[in-house]
C-alpha positions as CSV (number, residue, x, y, z in Angstrom):
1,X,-21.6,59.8,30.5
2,X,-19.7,63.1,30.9
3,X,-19.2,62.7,26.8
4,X,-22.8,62.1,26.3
5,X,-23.8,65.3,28.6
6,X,-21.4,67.4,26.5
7,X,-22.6,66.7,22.9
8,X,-26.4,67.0,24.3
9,X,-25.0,70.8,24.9
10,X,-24.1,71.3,21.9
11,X,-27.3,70.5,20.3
12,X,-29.2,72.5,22.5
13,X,-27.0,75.4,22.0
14,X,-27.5,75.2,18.9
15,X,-31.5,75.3,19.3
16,X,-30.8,78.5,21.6
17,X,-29.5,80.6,18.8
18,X,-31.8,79.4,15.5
19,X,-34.1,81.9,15.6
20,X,-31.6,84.7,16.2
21,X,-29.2,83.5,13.4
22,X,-32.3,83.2,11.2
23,X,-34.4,86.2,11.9
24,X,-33.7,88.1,8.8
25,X,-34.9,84.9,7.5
26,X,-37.7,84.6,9.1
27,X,-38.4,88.5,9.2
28,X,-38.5,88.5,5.5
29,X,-40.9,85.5,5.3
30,X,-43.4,86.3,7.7
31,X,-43.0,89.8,7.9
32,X,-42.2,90.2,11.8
33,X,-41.3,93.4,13.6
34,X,-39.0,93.6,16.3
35,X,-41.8,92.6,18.7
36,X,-43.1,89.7,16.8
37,X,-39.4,88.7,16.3
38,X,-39.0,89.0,20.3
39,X,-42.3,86.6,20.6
40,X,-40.1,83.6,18.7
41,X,-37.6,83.7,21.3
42,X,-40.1,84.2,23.9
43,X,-41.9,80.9,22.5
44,X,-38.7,78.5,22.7
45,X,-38.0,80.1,26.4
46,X,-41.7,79.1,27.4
47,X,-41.5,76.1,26.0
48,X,-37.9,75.3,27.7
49,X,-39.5,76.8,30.4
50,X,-42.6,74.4,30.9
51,X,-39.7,71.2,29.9
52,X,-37.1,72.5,32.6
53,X,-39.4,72.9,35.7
54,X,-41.2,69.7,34.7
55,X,-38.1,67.6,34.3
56,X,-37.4,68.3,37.9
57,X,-39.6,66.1,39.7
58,X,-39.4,64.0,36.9
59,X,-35.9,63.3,37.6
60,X,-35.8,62.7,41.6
61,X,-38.9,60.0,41.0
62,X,-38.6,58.1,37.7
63,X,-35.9,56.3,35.8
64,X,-33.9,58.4,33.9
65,X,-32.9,56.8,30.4
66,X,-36.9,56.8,29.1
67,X,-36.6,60.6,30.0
68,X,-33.8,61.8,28.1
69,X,-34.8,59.6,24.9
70,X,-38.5,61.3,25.2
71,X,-36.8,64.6,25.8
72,X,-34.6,64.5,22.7
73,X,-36.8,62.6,20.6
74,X,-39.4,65.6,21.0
75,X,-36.4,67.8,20.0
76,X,-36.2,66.5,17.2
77,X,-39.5,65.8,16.1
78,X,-40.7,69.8,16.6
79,X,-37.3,70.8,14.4
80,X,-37.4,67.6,11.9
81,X,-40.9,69.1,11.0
82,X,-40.6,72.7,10.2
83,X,-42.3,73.4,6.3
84,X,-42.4,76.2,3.8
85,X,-44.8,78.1,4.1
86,X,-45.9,77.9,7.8
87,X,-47.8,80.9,9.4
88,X,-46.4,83.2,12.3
89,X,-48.6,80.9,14.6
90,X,-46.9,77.7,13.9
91,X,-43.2,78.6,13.7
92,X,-44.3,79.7,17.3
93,X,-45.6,76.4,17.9
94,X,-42.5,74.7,16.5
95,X,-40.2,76.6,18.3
96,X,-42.2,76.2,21.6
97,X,-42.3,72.6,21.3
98,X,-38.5,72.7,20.4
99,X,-37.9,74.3,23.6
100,X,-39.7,71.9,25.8
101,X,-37.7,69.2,24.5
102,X,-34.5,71.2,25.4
103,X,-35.8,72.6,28.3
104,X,-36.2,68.8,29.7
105,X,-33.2,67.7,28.8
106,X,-31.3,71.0,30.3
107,X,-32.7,70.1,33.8
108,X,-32.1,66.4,33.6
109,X,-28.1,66.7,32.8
110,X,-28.1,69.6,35.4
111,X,-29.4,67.5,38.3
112,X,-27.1,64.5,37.5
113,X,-24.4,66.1,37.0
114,X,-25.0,68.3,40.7
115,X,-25.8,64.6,42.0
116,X,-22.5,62.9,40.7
117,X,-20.3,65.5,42.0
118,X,-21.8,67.2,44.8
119,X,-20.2,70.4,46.5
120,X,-17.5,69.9,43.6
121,X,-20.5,70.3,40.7
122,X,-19.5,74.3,40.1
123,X,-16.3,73.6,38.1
124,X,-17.5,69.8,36.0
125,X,-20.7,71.5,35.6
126,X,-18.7,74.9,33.6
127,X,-17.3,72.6,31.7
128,X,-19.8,70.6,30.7
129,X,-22.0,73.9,30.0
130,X,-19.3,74.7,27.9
131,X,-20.7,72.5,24.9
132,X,-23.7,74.9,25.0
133,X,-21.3,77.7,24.2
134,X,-20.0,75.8,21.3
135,X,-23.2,74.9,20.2
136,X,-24.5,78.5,20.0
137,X,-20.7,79.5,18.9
138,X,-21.5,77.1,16.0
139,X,-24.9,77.9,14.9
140,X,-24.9,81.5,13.0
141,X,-22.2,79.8,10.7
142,X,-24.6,76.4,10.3
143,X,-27.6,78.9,9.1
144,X,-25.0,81.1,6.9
145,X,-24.2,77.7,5.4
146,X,-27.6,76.7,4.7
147,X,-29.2,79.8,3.3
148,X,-26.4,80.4,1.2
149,X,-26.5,76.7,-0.2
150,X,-30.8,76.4,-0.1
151,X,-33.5,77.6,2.2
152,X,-33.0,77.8,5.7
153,X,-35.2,75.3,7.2
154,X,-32.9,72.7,6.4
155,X,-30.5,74.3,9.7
156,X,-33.8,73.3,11.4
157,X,-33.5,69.8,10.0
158,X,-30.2,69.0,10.4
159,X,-30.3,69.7,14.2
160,X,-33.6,67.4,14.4
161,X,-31.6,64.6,12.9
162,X,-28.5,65.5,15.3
163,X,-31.3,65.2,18.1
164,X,-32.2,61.9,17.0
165,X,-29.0,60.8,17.4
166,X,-28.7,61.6,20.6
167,X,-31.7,59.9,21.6
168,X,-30.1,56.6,20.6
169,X,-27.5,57.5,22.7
170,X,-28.7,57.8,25.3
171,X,-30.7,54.6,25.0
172,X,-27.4,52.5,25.4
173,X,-26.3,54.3,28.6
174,X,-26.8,53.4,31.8
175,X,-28.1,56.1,34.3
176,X,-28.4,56.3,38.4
177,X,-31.3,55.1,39.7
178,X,-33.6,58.3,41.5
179,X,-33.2,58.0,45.3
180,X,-36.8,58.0,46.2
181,X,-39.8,56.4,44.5
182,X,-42.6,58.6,43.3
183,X,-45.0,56.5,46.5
184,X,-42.2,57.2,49.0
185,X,-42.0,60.9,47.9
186,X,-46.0,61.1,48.6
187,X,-45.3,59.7,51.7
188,X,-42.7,61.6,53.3
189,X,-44.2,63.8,56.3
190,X,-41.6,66.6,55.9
191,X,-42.3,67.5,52.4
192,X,-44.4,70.4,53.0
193,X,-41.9,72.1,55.3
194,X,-39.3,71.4,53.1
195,X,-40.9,73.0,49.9
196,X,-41.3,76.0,52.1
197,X,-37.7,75.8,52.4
198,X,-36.6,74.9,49.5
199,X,-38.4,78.3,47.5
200,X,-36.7,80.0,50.3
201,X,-33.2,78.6,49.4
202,X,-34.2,78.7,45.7
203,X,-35.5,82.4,45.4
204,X,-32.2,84.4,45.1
205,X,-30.9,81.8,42.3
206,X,-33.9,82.0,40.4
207,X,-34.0,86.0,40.1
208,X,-30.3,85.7,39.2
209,X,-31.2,82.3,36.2
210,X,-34.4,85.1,35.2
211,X,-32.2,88.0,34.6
212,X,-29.6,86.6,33.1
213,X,-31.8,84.1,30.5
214,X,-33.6,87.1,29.4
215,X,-30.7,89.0,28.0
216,X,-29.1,86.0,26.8
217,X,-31.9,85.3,24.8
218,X,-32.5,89.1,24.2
219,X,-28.7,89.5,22.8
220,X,-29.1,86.6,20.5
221,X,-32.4,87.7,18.8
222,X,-31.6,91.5,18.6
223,X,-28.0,90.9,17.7
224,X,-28.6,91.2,13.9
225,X,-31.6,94.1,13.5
226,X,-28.8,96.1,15.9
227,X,-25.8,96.3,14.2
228,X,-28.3,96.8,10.8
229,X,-30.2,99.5,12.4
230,X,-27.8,101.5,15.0
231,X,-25.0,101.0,13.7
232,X,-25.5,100.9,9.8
233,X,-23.6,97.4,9.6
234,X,-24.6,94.2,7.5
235,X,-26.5,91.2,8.9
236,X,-23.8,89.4,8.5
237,X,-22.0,91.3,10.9
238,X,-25.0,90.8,13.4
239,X,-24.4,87.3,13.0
240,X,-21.0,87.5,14.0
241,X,-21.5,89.6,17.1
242,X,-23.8,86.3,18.1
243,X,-21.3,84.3,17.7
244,X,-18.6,86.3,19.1
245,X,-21.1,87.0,22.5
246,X,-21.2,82.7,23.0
247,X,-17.5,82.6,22.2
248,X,-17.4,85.3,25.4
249,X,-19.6,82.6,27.6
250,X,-17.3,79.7,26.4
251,X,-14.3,82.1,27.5
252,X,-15.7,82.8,30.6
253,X,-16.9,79.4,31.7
254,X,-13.5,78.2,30.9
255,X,-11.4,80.9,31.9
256,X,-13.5,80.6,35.8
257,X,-12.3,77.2,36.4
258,X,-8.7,79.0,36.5
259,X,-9.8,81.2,39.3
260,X,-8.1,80.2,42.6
261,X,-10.8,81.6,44.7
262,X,-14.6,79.3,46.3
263,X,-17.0,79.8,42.8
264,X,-20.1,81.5,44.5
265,X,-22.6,84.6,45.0
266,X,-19.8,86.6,45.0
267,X,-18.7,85.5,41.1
268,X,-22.3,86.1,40.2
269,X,-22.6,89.4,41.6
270,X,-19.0,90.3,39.8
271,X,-20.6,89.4,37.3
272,X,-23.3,90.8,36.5
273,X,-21.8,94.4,37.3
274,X,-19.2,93.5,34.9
275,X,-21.6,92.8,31.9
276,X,-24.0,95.8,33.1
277,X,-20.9,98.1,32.4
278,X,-19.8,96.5,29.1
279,X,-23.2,97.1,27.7
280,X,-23.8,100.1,28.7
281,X,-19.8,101.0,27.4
282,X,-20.7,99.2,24.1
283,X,-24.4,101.1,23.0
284,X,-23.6,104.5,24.9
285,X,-20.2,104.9,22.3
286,X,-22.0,103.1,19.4
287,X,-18.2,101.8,18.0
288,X,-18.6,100.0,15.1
289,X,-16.7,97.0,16.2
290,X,-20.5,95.2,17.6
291,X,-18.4,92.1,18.1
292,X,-16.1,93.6,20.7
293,X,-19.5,94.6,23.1
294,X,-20.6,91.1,22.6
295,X,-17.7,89.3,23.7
296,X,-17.1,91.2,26.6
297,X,-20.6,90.9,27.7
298,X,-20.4,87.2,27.2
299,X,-17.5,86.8,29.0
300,X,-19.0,88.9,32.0
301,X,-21.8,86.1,32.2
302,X,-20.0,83.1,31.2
303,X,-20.1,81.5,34.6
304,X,-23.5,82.4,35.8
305,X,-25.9,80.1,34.5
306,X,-23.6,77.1,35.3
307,X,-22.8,78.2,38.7
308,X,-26.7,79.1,39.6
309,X,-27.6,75.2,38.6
310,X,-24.1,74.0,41.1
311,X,-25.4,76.1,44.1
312,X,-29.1,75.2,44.2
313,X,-28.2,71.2,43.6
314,X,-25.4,71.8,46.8
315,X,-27.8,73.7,48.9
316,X,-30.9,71.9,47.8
317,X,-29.7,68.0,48.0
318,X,-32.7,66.4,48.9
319,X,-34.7,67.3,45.9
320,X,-31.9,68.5,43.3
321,X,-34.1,68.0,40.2
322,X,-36.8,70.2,41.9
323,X,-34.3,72.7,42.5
324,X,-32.6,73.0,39.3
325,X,-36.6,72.8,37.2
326,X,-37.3,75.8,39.4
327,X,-34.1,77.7,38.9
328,X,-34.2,76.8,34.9
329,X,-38.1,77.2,34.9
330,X,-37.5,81.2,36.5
331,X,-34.9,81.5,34.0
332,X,-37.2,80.0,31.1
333,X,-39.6,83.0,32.0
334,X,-37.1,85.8,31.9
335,X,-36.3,84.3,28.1
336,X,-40.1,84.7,27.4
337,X,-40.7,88.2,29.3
338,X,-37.2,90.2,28.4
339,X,-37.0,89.6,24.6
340,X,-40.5,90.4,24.5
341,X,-39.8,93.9,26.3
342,X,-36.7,94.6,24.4
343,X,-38.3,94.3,21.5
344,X,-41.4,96.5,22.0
345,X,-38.7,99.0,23.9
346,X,-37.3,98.5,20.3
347,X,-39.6,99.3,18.3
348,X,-40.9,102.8,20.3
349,X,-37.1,103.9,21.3
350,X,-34.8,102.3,18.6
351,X,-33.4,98.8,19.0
352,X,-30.3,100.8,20.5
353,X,-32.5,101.5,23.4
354,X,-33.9,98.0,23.5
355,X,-30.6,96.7,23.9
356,X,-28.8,99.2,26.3
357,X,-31.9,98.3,28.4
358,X,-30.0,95.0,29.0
359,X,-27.8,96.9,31.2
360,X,-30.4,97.2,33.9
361,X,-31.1,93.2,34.1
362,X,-27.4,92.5,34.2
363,X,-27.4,94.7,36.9
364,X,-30.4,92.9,38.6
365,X,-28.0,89.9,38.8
366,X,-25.0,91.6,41.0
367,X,-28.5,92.6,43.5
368,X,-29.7,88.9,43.4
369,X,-26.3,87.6,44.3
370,X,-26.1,90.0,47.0
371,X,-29.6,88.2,48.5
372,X,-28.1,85.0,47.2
373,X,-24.9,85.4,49.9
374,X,-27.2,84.8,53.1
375,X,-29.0,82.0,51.6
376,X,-27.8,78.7,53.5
C-alpha cells in the first residue's frame, strides 16, 4: 500500500511543477504576463482545492478503491488531452481539472495514511510526502527533455499515461473499509457540535497549509521569469532553481525524521522563520547563485505540509478525511490567491519584489504555529 502511496506522489508532484517548468513555453504561446502566468498556477490550486476538501467526506463515508481510480483516472484524462493550439481559457481549464484530480487523490492518501498510523503518522507520512518532492525534483528535467526533443505538451501526456497507470493500480489493491456509513453519519446527534469543534481544532493548521501552498506554488511559477529578469540569468537556470527548491523539501522532509525531538507546532513555527529569513537573505543580496535561495527555502519548509496533514488526522480522529479536505482545501486557496498576488506585485514592482514578498507568508506560518500550540 505504502508503495502504491509513494509512486501516486510522484505523479502528482510532477503535476505541481508543469506549469512552472513550462511557463516560458506557455508564455511564448499564449502570450501571458506575469499575472496571467500566476492565474495557471492559481487554476490547478483551485481545482486541487475543490478535489482536496471534497475527498474528505468522501473518504470517512464511501469505499475507497472506486475513489482513487476516479481520482486518477480524471488526472489523466484532463493531462492526456491537452492540444496545440488551445486558448488561455482552456489550458486554464485543463490545468484546473488536472488539479481536482490530484487534489482528490492528495486527501485520500493523507487520511489513510493518518488512519493507519495514528499519533505515529508525522514521521510515515514525511516519508511518504517525500515522493512528491521527487516528483517535482523530476519534472523541470522531464519538460527540458521534451521541448528539446518536440513540443512540450507531450510532458503533459506522458504524466496522463503515468496517471493511468496508477489508476490500475490501485484497482488491484485492497483498501480499509470507512468507519461510518454515509446513513449513520446523518444520524449521529453530535455532529453539529463536533463540526464546531473540529474548525476550531482545524483553524490554526489551515492558515499554516494556506501560507505555505501559496509560496510553494508562487516559487515554482516565478522561479524562471526571476532569475531571467532580476538577475539577468537564463531560463534554464530558472528551471534549475525549481528543481533545486523541491530537492530542499525532499532534504527537509527527510532530514526531520532524524530530529530527536516530538514533530509539532513548534517545527512549523521554526520553520517558517527559517524560510522567511532565507528569502528575504536570497532577493535582498540578489547573488547570482538563484539555486542556493531555493534550496535553503525548501529545506526551511520541507516538513510543514506533511506535518500539518499528521496533526489535524491525530487531533481530529473522528472525521480525519474532513480534517485533512479542509486543511488541503485552505491550502488549495492560498495556491490560487498568492501566485496570483505575486504576480500582479510582479508586474507593478519587479518580479524581485513579487518574490521577496514571500518572505511575509513564510513568516505568517511561524504566527499560525504559535496559535497552532494551544490547539488540543
Amino acid at each position: 500500500m505504502n508503495a502504491f502511496f509513494a509512486a501516486s506522489f510522484v505523479a502528482f508532484g510532477v503535476v505541481l511543477v508543469l506549469p512552472g517548468a513550462h511557463q516560458a513555453d506557455l508564455a511564448r504561446a499564449l502570450g501571458l504576463d506575469l499575472a496571467r502566468s500566476g492565474l495557471l498556477a492559481s487554476a490547478l490550486a483551485a481545482g486541487l482545492g475543490v478535489g482536496v476538501v471534497l475527498a474528505g467526506p468522501l473518504f470517512d463515508r464511501f469505499p475507497r478503491r472506486p475513489l482513487f481510480v476516479a481520482s486518477l483516472c480524471i488526472a489523466a484524462a484532463a493531462l492526456l488531452s491537452v492540444r496545440e493550439q488551445m486558448s488561455f481559457a482552456a489550458w486554464l481549464l485543463h490545468v484546473a481539472a488536472a488539479g481536482f484530480g490530484i487534489g482528490l487523490y492528495d486527501t485520500l492518501i493523507n487520511a489513510a495514511v493518518a488512519e493507519r498510523y495514528g499519533e505515529s503518522a508525522a514521521r510515515p507520512m514525511s516519508l511518504l510526502h517525500a515522493g512528491a518532492t521527487i516528483g517535482a525534483m523530476s519534472g523541470p528535467f522531464l519538460a527540458a527533455a521534451f521541448v528539446a526533443n518536440g513540443s512540450f505538451l507531450a510532458s503533459f501526456r506522458v504524466v496522463g499515461a503515468a496517471h493511468l497507470a496508477l489508476a490500475l493500480w490501485a484497482s488491484r489493491l485492497s483498501f480499509p473499509h470507512p468507519p461510518l456509513s454515509h446513513l449513520q453519519l446523518a444520524d449521529a446527534p453530535h455532529v453539529p457540535r463536533g463540526a464546531t469543534r473540529l474548525a476550531a481544532s482545524v483553524a490554526p493548521f489551515a492558515l499554516i497549509a494556506f501560507a505555505y501552498v501559496g509560496v510553494e506554488a508562487s516559487l515554482t511559477i516565478f522561479a524562471v521569469p526571476y532569475a531571467t529578469s532580476a538577475l539577468g540569468l537564463s531560463a534554464a537556470r530558472g528551471a534549475s532553481a525549481i528543481s533545486a527548491f523541491w530537492l530542499g523539501l525532499l532534504a527537509g522532509r527527510v532530514g526531520v525524521l532524524a530530529l530527536p525531538v516530538t514533530l509539532g507546532p513548534r517545527t512549523l513555527g521554526a520553520s517558517g522563520a527559517l524560510a522567511a529569513c532565507a528569502l528575504l537573505l536570497g532577493v535582498a543580496t540578489r547573488h547570482g547563485v538563484v539555486e542556493l535561495t531555493f534550496f535553503a527555502t525548501g529545506v526551511a519548509l520541507g516538513c510543514v505540509y506533511p506535518l500539518i496533514m499528521a496533526l489535524v488526522g491525530e487531533r481530529v480522529r473522528h472525521a480525519r478525511g474532513v480534517a485533512a479536505g479542509l486543511a488541503a482545501g485552505a491550502g488549495a486557496l492560498g495556491g490560487t490567491a498568492v501566485p496570483w498576488l505575486t504576480g500582479a506585485l510582479g508586474d507593478a514592482q519587479g518580479v524581485a519584489a513579487g518574490v521577496g514578498s514571500l518572505a511575509v507568508w513564510c513568516a505568517a506560518i511561524a504566527l499560525s504555529a504559535a496559535l497552532a500550540r494551544g490547539v488540543r
